[in-house]
C-alpha positions in Angstrom: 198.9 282.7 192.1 197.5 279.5 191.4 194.0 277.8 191.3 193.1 274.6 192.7 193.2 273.4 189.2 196.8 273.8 188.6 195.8 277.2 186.4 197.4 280.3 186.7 195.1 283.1 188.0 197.5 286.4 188.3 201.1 286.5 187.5 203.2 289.8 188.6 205.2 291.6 185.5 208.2 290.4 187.0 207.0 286.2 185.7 207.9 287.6 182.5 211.7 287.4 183.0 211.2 283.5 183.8 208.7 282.8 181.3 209.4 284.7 178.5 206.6 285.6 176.1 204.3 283.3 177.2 200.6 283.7 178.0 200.4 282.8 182.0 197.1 283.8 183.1 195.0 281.3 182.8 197.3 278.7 181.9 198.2 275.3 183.0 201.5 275.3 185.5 202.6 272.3 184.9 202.4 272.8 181.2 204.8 276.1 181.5 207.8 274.1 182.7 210.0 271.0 181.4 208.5 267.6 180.4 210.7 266.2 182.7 209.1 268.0 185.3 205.4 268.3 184.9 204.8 265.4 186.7 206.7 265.8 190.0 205.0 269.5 189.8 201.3 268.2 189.8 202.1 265.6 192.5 204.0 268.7 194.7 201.1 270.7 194.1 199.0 268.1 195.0 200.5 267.1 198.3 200.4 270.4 199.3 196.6 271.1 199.0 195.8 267.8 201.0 197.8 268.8 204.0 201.4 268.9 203.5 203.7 271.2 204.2 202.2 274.8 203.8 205.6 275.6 202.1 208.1 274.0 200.1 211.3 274.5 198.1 212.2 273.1 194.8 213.9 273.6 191.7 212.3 273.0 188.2 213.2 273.7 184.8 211.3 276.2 182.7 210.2 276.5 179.4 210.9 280.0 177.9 210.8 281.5 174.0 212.3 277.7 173.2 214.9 277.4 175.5 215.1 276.5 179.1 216.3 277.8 182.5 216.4 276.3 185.7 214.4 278.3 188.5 214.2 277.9 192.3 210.8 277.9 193.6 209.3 278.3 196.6 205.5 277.4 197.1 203.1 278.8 199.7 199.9 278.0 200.3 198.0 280.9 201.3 194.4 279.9 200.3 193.2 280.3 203.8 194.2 284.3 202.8 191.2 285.9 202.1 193.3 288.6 200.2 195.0 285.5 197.9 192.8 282.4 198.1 195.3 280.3 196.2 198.9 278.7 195.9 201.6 281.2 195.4 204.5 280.5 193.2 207.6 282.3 193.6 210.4 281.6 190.8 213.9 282.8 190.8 216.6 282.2 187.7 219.4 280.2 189.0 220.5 278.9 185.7 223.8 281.1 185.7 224.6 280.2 189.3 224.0 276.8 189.0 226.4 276.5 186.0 228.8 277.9 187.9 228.5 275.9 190.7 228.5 272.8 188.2 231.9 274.8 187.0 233.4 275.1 190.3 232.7 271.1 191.2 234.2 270.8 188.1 237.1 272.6 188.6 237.4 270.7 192.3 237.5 267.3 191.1 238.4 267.0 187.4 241.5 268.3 185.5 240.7 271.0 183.1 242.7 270.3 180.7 241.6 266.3 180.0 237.9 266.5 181.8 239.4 263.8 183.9 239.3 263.1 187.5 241.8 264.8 189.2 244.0 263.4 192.2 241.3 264.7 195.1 238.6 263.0 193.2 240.7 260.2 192.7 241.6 259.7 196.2 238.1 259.6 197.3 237.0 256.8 194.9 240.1 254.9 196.5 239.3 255.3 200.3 235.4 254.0 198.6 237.2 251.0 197.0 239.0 250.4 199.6 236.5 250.0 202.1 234.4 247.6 199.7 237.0 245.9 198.7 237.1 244.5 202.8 233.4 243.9 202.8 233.0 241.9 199.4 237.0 240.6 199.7 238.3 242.3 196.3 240.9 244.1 195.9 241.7 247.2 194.9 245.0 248.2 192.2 246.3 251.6 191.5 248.5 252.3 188.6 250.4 255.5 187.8 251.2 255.5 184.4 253.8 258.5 183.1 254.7 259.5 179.6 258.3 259.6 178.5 260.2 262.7 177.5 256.9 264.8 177.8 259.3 267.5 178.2 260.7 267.3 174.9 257.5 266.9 173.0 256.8 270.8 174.7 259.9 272.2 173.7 260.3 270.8 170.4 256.8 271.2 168.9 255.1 273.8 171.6 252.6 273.6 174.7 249.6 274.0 172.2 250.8 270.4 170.6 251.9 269.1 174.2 248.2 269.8 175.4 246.8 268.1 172.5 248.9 264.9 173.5 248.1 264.8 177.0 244.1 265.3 176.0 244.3 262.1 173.5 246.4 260.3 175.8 243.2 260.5 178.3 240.7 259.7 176.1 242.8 256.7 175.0 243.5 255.6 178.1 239.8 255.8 179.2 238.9 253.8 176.1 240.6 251.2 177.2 239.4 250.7 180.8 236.6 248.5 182.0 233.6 251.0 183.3 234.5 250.2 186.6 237.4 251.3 186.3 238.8 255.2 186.9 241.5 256.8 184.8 242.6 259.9 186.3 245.0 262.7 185.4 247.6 264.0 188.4 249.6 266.7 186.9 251.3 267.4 184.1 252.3 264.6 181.9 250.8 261.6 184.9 248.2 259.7 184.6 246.5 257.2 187.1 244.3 254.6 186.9 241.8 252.7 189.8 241.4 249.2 188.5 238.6 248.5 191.2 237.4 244.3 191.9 240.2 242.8 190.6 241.1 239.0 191.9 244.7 238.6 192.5 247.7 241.6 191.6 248.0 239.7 187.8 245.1 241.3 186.6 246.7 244.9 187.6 249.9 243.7 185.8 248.3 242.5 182.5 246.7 245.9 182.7 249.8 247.7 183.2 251.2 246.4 179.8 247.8 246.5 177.7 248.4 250.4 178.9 251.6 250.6 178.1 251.2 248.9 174.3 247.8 251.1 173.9 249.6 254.5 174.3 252.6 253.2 172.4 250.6 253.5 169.2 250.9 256.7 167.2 248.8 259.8 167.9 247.4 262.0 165.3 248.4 265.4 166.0 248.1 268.7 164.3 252.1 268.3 163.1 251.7 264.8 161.8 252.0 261.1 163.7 253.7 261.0 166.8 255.1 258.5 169.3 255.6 258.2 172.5 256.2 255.7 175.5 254.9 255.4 179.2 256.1 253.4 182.1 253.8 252.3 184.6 253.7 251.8 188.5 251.5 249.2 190.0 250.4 248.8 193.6 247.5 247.0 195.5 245.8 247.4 198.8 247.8 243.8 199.5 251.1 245.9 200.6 248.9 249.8 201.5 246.3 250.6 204.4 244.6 253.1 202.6 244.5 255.9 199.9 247.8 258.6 200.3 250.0 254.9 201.2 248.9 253.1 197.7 249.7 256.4 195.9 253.0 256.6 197.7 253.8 252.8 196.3 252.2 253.4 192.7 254.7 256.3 193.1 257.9 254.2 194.0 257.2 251.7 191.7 256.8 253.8 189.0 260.2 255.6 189.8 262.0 251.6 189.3 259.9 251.3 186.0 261.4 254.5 184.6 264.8 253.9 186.1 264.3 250.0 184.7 264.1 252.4 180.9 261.3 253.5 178.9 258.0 251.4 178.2 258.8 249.2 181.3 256.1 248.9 184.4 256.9 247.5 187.9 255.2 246.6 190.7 255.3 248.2 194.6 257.7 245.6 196.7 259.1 246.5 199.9 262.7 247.2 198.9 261.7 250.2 197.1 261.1 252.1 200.4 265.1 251.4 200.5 265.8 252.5 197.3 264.0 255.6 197.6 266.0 256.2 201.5 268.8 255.6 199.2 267.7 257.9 196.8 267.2 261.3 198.7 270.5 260.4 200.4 272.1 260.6 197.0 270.2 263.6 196.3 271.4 265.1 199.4 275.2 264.1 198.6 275.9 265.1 195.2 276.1 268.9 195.5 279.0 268.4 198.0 280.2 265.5 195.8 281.0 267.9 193.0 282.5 270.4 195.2 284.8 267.9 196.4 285.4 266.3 193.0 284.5 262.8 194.1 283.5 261.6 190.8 286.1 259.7 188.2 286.2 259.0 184.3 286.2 255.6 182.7 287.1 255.6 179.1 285.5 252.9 176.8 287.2 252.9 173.3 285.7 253.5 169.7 287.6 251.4 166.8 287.8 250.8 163.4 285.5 247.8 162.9 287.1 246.3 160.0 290.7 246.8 161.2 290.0 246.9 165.2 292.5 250.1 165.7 291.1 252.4 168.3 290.2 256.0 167.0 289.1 257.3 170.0 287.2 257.1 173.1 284.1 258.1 175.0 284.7 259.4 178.6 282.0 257.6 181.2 281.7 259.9 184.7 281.3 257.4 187.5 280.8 258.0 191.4 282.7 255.5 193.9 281.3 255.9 197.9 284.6 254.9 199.4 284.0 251.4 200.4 280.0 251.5 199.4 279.2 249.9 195.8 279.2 252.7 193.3 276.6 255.1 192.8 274.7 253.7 188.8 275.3 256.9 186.4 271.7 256.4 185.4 270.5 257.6 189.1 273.1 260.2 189.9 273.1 261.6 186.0 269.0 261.7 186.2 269.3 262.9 189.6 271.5 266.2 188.7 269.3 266.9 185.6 266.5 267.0 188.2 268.6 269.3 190.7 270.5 271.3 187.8 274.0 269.8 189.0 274.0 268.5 185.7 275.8 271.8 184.7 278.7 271.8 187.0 279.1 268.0 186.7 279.4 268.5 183.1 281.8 271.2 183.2 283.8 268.3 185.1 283.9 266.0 183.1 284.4 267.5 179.8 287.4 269.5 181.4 289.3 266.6 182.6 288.1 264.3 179.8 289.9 266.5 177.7 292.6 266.9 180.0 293.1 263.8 179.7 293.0 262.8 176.0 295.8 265.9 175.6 298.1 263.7 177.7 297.0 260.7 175.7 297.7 262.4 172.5 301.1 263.2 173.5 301.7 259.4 173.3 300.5 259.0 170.7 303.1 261.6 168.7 302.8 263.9 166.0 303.2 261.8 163.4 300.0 259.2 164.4 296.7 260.3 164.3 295.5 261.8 167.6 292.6 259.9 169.2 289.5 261.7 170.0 287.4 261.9 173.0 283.3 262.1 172.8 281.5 263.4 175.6 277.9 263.3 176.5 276.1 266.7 176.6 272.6 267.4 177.9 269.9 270.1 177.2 270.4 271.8 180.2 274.2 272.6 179.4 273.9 273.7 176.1 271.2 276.4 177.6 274.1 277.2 179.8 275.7 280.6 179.6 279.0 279.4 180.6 279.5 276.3 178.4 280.7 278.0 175.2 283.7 279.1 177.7 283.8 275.4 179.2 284.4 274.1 175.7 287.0 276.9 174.7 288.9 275.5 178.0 288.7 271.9 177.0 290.1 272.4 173.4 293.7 274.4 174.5 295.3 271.2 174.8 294.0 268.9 171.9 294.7 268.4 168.8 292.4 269.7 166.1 289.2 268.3 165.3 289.5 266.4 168.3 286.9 266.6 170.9 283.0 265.2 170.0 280.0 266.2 171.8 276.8 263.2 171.9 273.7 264.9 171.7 270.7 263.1 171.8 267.7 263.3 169.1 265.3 265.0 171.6 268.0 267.7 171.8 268.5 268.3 168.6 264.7 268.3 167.8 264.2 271.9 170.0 263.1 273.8 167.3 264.7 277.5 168.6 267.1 279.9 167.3 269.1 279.3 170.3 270.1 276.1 170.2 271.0 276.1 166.0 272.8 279.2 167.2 274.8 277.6 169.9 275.4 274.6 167.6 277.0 276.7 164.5 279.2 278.1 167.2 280.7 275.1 168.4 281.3 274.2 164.5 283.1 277.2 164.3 285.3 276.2 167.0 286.1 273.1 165.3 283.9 270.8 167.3 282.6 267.4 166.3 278.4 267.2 166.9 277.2 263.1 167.0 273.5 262.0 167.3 273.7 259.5 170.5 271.3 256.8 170.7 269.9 257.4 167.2 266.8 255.7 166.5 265.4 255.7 170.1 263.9 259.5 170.3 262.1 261.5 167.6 264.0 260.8 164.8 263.8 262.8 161.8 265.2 263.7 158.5 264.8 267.4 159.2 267.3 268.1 161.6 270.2 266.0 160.3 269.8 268.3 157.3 269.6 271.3 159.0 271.9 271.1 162.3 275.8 270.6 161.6 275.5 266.9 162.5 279.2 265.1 161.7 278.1 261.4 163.3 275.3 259.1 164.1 275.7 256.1 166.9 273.0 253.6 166.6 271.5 252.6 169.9 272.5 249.2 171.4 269.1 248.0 171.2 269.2 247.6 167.7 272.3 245.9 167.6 271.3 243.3 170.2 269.6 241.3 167.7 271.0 242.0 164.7 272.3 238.4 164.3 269.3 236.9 164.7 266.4 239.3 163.7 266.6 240.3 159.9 264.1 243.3 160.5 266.8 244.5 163.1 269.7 244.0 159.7 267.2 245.4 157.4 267.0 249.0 160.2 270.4 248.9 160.8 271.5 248.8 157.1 269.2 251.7 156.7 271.3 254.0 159.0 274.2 253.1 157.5 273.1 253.9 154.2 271.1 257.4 155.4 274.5 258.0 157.1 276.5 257.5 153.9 274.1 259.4 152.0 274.6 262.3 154.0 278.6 261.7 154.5 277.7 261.3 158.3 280.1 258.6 160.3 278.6 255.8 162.5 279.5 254.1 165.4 277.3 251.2 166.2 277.4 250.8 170.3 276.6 248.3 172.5 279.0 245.3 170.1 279.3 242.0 172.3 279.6 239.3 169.7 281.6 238.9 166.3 278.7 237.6 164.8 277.2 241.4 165.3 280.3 243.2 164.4 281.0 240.9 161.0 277.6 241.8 159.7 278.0 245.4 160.8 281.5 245.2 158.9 279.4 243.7 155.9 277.1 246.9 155.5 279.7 249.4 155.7 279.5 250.3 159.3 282.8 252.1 160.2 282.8 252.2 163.8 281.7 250.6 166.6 282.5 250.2 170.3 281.1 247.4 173.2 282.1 244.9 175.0 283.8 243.0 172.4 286.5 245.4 172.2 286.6 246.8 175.6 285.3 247.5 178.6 285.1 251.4 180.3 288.3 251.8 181.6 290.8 253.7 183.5 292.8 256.4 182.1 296.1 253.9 182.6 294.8 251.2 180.5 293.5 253.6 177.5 297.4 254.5 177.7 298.6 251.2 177.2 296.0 250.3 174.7 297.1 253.3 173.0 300.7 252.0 173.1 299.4 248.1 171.6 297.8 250.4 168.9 301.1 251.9 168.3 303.5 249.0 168.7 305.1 250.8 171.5 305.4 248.0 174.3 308.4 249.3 175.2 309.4 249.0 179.3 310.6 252.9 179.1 308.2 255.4 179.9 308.3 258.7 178.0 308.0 262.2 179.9 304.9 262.5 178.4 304.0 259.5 179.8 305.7 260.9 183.5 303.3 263.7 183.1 300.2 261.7 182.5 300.8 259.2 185.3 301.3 262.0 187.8 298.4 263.6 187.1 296.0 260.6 187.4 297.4 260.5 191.1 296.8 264.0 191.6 292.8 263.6 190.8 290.7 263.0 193.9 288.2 260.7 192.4 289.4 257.2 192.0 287.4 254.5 190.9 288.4 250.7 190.8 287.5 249.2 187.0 284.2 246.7 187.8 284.7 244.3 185.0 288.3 243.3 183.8 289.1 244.3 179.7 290.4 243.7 176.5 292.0 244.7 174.0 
């Protein structure tokens, strides 16, 4: 109970579990409870003697034994009570309660993981930019911006280190936002960002690259630096009439910025709405596309750079529509790692790949040396239970030594028993292992020293400028000499000029393969490469040769060559 002086007159045993150890009686109110409040507890107390309300509800915070707790209060005035004659007080400790309310909104709108808005939050600072974007004519960008290879980074250093990624990677990205501006997390390893009064879709772009540069510096991690890329969509309320139809652009232009490769961004335009039609109709098509063996092999040759002979080839799948333009490899291969097809698509290829290379080593006779064939091989095979089975298959027919498997560095940096386990077994089976694309993923030291590596093929975008860029000789020349070191081969890919493949030739690259030797080509004209190789240009066709030719009409899946070739 109060006086009219703001001083406590009686106070129930029960004030003790609010106040602590206090003295009450007798003391001032507004001196029991938090600076912050004092004030607006006077003036309420105040009010309510001169004719206000005769009760009201509030919620202060109280001081108690040095700490404070917040309290809901509900004042009565009862001083026309003869039995009370004063303001009554009653306090309740919602301090628990309200933190968990202030959890649950929490929880609601921001990602746990990052503290970061999350999409529902998201979504309603949209429709809100929206709507003043019309009034004050502004408009109103969304980018989704998505971390390449995540996946990897989890299964090669743990989710504890992935977490720790994603949680730098949003305070980064925050950092470099205006404070208008709204980054967001949306799942996994996505990102978002609101980029709020902007003048003209530019501004969105220029931020789309400043993001991409900004996350493509190293982050300091528990295990050491790491890097990683991100490719961004960009849309603006130009092309979307409100919040879910910008996310769905952000969405499809970030699927052509990732299909464009890594560290790219692209903006919504209409035709993606096509492409992604085109997309699910794919998706739709390639289970029954396997079944029915409607994809075909192209084979693009490896040679000897100094001498030009061809050593071997690497087998290309490719899907033809009938009389529709080819399906890319880079959207039906992502598509069946997405759909785990990539399994059974795999098992095709490397089957009739080697097939194939069996007839061509007939050609080639006993006495020359057999080409090989190298075919690509993804995560999701090698965890296959089959594929140790698959590859016993594919080596009946060829010679020794014979038949290489690419792996990329991301593969090869799954640090499990299984994987080393399933590597030392294809070793045992005489299998060659090459590092595809090296240089592009997490390339390290470690695992060429401890996996059975027998090759290295340097990605084409280091040899694209190799004639003119003398950081790109001085990278290049570094392989070659970490690969001699270690008594590794390499094959440079991606060759289009002699200028590249004579200063290749100059550091002691053996192999190489591109455009300047040959285009991907049919299984007919690897046979009569083989026979230029050889000298054989003889009008009589061997039975081996017989055999070969009827079996390419046999296969179901033709494909016309694209781009003509040379030898």
């Amino acid at each position: 109970m109060v006086e009219d002086d703001d001083t406590v007159r009686y106070a129930s045993p029960s004030a003790r579990a609010v106040f602590g150890g206090a003295p009450l009686t007798g003391a001032a109110l507004p001196e029991l409870v938090g600076s912050r409040d004092r004030r607006r507890v006077t003036e309420g107390l105040t009010a309510m003697r001169r004719g206000g309300s005769p009760e009201t509800h509030d919620h202060w915070w109280v001081l108690r034994d040095g700490d404070r707790i917040e309290v809901e209060v509900r004042c009565s005035d009862l001083r026309e009570d003869p039995t009370v004659r004063g303001l009554v007080i009653t306090l309740r400790d919602v301090t628990e309660q309200r933190r968990l309310e202030h959890e649950l909104t929490e929880r609601a709108f921001h990602d746990p993981l990052t503290g970061l808005p999350n999409r529902t939050l998201l979504l309603e600072r949209i429709e809100r930019a929206l709507l003043r974007g019309r009034r004050e004519s502004t408009l109103t960008c969304l980018l989704f911006v998505d971390l390449d290879d995540f996946k990897m980074v989890n299964d090669t250093m743990g989710h504890a280190t992935g977490d720790r990624l994603l949680t730098d990677v949003g305070e980064r990205l925050s950092g470099a936002l205006r404070r208008s501006d709204t980054a967001a997390r949306l799942g996994g390893d996505e990102f978002a960002v609101l980029m709020e009064d902007a003048r003209q879709p530019l501004d969105a772009e220029l931020l789309a690259a400043q993001v991409i540069q900004t996350l493509g510096r190293p982050f300091s991690l528990p295990g050491g630096p790491l890097s990683v890329s991100a490719s961004v969509g960009v849309a603006t309320a130009r092309d979307s009439t409100d919040a879910e139809e910008l996310l769905t652009h952000a969405d499809l232009a970030l699927y052509a910025a990732k299909g464009a490769g890594k560290r790219q961004w692209r903006r919504f335009q209409p035709r993606l709405r096509v492409r992604m039609v085109e997309r699910h109709d794919i998706r739709a098509r390639l289970d029954r596309a396997i079944d029915d063996a409607e994809f075909a092999l192209r084979y693009q040759p490896v040679v000897g750079i100094e001498a030009g002979e061809v050593v071997g080839f690497e087998a290309l799948a490719r899907w033809p529509r009938g009389r529709g333009a080819p399906v890319p490899p880079e959207h039906f291969i992502a598509l069946a790692e997405e759909t785990g097809h990539i399994a059974p698509l795999g098992a095709w290829v490397l089957e009739n790949a080697a097939a194939d290379m069996a007839g061509l080593q007939r050609l080639a006779g006993e006495t020359e040396r057999p080409p090989y064939v190298s075919v690509n091989v993804s995560a999701r095979q090698l965890g296959d239970n089959g594929f140790l089975d698959v590859v016993r298959g594919a080596l009946r027919d060829l010679a020794p030594g014979t038949l290489q498997l690419e792996l990329t560095e991301t593969v090869l940096m799954r640090q499990d028993a299984q994987m080393q386990a399933m590597l030392r077994s294809l070793k045992d089976m005489g299998v060659q292992i090459a590092v595809d694309d090296f240089g592009t993923g997490f390339s390290s030291l470690r695992y060429l020293r401890e996996f059975p590596v027998d090759a290295l093929k340097i990605d084409k975008t280091f040899i694209d400028d190799i004639a003119v860029d003398p950081r790109q000789v001085a990278l290049v020349q570094g392989i070659v000499n970490l690969a001699g070191t270690l008594g590794l081969d390499v094959v440079a890919e991606g060759i289009e000029d002699s200028a590249q493949r004579d200063l290749l030739a100059g550091m002691g690259c053996g192999f190489g393969q591109g455009y300047l030797f040959a285009r991907p080509m049919t299984l007919e004209q690897s046979e009569f490469l083989l026979r230029r190789r050889d000298g054989k240009r003889s009008r009589r066709t061997s039975s081996a040769s017989v055999r070969l030719r009827a079996r390419t009409r046999r296969r179901k899946a033709r494909l016309t060559c694209p781009c003509p070739w040379t030898a």
